[in-house]
N, C-alpha and C positions, 0 to 999 in steps of 0.2 A: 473255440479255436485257439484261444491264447492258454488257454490249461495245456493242450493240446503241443503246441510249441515250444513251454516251457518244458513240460515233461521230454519230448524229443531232444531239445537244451541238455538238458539232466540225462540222458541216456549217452549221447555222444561225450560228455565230462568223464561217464562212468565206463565207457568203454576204454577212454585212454589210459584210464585205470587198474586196467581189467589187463594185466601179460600176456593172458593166455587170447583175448581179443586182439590185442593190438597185435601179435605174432600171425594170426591168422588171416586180416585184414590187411598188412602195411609189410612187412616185414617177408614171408612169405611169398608173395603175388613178385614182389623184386627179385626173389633169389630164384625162381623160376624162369621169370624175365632174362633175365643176365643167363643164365647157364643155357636155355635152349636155344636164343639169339648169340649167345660169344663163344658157347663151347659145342654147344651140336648144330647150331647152324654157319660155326665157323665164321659169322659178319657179315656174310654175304647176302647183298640184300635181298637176291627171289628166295633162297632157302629160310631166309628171315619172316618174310610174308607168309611163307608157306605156312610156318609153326606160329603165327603170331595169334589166330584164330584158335587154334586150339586154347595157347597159353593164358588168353583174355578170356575163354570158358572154362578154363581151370583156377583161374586165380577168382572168377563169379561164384561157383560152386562151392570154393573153400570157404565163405564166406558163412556156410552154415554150420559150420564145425565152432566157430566163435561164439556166435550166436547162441546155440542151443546149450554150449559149456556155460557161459556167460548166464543166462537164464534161472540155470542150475544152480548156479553158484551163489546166486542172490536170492533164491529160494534158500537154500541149507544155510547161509547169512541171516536170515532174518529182513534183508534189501526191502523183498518184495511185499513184507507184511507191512511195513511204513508207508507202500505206496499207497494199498490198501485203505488205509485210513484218508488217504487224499481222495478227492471226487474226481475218480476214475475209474473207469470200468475197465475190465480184462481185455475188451478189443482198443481202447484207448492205450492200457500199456502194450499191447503186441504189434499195433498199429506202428506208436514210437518205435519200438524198437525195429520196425524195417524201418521206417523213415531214417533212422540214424544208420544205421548200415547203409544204407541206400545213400548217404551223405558221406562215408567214410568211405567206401568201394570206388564212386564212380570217382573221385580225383585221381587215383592207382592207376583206374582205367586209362584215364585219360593221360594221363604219366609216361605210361609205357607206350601208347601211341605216339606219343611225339617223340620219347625215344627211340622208338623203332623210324620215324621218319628222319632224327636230325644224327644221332647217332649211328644208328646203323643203314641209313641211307634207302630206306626203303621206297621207294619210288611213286608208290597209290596207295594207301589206306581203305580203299576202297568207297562204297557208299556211303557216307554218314549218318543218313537219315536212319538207315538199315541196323548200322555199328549201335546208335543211340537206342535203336526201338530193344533190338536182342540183347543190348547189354541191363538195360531196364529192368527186361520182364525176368533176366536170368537171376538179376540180384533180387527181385522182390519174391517171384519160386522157390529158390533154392533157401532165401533167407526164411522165406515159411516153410520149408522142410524141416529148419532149426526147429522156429516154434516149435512145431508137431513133435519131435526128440524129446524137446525142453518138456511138455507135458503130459506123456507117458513116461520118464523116467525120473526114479525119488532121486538116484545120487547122483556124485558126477561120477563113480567107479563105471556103474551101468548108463551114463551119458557115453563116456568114451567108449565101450564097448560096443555101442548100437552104431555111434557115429563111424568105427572103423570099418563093420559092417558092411555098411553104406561106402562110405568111402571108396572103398576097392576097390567095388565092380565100377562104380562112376568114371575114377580114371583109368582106370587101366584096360576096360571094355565098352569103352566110347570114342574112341582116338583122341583122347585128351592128353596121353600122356607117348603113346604108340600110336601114326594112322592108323584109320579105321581098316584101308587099304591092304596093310603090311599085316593086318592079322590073320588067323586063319580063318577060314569059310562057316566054319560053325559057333566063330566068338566074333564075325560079324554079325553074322543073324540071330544073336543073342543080344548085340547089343543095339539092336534095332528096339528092344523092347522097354530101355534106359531113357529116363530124359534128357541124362547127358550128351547123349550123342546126337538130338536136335540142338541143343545149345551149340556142340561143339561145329555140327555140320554147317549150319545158320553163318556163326561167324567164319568160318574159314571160307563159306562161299563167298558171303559178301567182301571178303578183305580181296580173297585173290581173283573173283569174276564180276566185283561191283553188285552183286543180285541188290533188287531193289525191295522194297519191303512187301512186294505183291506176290513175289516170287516165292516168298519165304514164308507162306501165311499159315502155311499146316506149321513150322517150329514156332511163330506169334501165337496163333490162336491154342496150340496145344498144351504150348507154359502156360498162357494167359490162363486157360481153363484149369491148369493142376493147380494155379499160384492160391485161386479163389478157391479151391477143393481145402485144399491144405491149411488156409490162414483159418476158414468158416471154421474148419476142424479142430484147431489147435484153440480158439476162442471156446467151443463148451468143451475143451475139455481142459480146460487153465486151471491150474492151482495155485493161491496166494499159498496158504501153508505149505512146509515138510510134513506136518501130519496129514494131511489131507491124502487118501488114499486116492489112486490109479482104479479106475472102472475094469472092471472084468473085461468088458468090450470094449476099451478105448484102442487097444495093438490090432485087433479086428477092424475097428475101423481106420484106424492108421494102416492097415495092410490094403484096404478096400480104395486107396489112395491114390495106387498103381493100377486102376484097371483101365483106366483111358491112355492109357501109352502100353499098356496089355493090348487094349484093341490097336491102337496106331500101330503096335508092333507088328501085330496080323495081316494088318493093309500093305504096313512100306515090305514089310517079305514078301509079299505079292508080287509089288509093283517093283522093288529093285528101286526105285527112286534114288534112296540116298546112298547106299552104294555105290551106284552110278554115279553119282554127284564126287563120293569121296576117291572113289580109282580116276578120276577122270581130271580131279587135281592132285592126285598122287602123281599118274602118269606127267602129269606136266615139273612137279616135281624130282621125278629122277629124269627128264629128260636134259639138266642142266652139266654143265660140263661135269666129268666123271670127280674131275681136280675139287670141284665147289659139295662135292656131295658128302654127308656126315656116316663117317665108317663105323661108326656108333651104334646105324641102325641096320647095319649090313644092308644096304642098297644094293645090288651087286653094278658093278664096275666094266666097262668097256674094257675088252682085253688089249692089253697091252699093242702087242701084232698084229691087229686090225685096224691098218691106217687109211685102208680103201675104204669109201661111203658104199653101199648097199648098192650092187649094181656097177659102178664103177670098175675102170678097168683098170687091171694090175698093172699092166704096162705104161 
């Protein structure tokens, strides 16, 4: 345990070290913060709440783009051969390396909650029990997503290329970066099939309806079980060397990765569950005055000339 701590020591030094880390962990998760809280949600604190669940599982997620560059980099260094000669094994340094993510991430987290409470006045933060459990399991998944990049790819040219990949579909077909709501009907039911969009649905429930952590157990138990798929994975299939070849079968098994949110994907198309869930805090979303809503996302807007309530007589 103290080899163990030391190295996790030594991982968080080298991450501050690291540009392309500390932009992806610290730097980043703020500039998202600020722009969808001051420029698209205009300050106002319920459209603040609205987008704060998304942006807290977008700024979790980015978290493996660091990660698995970071990895990369210390392999084609030489970093990781000196570990090597220390008495450590492969799930000892990948183990550190969530731990120190998992150290570097949740402070952000916790950051931008309180700035959304004392800054921009947001009213409930919702469950915390819930906030802590989904923010947990999202940095410790997603952060073995890294791993898993980190060792199927020799360079970082084809790090970043895999990692864009990925990237994409994450935010832009999960409501992480667009609700889920405001997309169309066939790039929701695609991104039913994403683990981003449990992360993301998880926390925007909890933030805007309080859900408690029993409520939420298909997004718990479904990270929990990819987070343990992914790390076991990424451990046989770790490289100390740059020469050390890539297994023929290791992208097959890295593909075979997604099949349990393949299946989730099957069930929630079924059931409509989280759709339901995301239109249902959409709609509570544009239902707030026309004046406070961001033109950004084309909402559409109360006509002008309609100053009778529904029913209401003109007289």
């Amino acid at each position: 345990m103290k080899n163990f701590a030391a190295l996790t020591r030594m991982r968080v030094q080298l991450a501050f070290r690291n540009k392309m880390f500390f932009f992806f962990v610290i730097v980043m998760p703020f500039a998202f913060f600020f722009l969808y809280a001051g420029v698209f949600a205009k300050s106002v604190p319920r459209i603040v709440s609205f987008y704060l669940g998304p942006v807290l599982a977008f700024n979790v997620m980015g978290s493996f783009w660091g990660l698995s560059a970071t990895l990369v980099l210390f392999r084609e260094q030489g970093i990781l051969r000196r570990f090597h000669v220390a008495p450590v094994s492969a799930s000892d340094l990948l183990a550190s390396s969530i731990v120190a993510n998992y150290v570097l991430t949740l402070p952000t987290v916790v950051l931008e909650l309180l700035f959304a409470r004392f800054i921009f006045h947001v009213p409930g933060l919702g469950n915390p029990i819930s906030l802590f459990i989904l923010t947990s399991i999202g940095i410790v998944s997603f952060g073995s997503l890294g791993l898993v990049i980190a060792s199927v790819t020799n360079t970082m040219q084809e790090t970043q290329v895999l990692n864009q990949l990925l990237w994409l579909p994450l935010i832009f077909l999960s409501g992480a970066t667009f609700p889920l709501a405001y997309l169309p009907r066939t790039v929701q039911r695609f991104g039913l099939f994403l683990p981003a969009t449990y992360l993301v649905n998880g926390l925007q429930q909890t933030v805007v309806n309080s859900a408690t952590p029993w409520s939420r157990y298909v997004e718990i138990l479904s990270l929990s079980f990819w987070a343990l798929i992914t790390f076991f994975l990424s451990a046989q299939l770790f490289r100390w060397e740059p020469e050390a070849k890539v297994p023929r079968r290791a992208k097959l098994l890295v593909a075979a990765t997604a099949i349990p949110f393949l299946l989730l994907g099957v069930v929630e198309n079924m059931s409509d569950r989280v759709l339901h869930e995301a239109q249902t805090a959409f709609e509570m979303f544009t239902s707030a005055p026309s004046s406070a809503r961001p033109a950004s996302l084309g909402v559409p807007r109360k006509p002008a000339g309609d100053k009778n309530p529904p029913g209401g007589n003109p007289n």
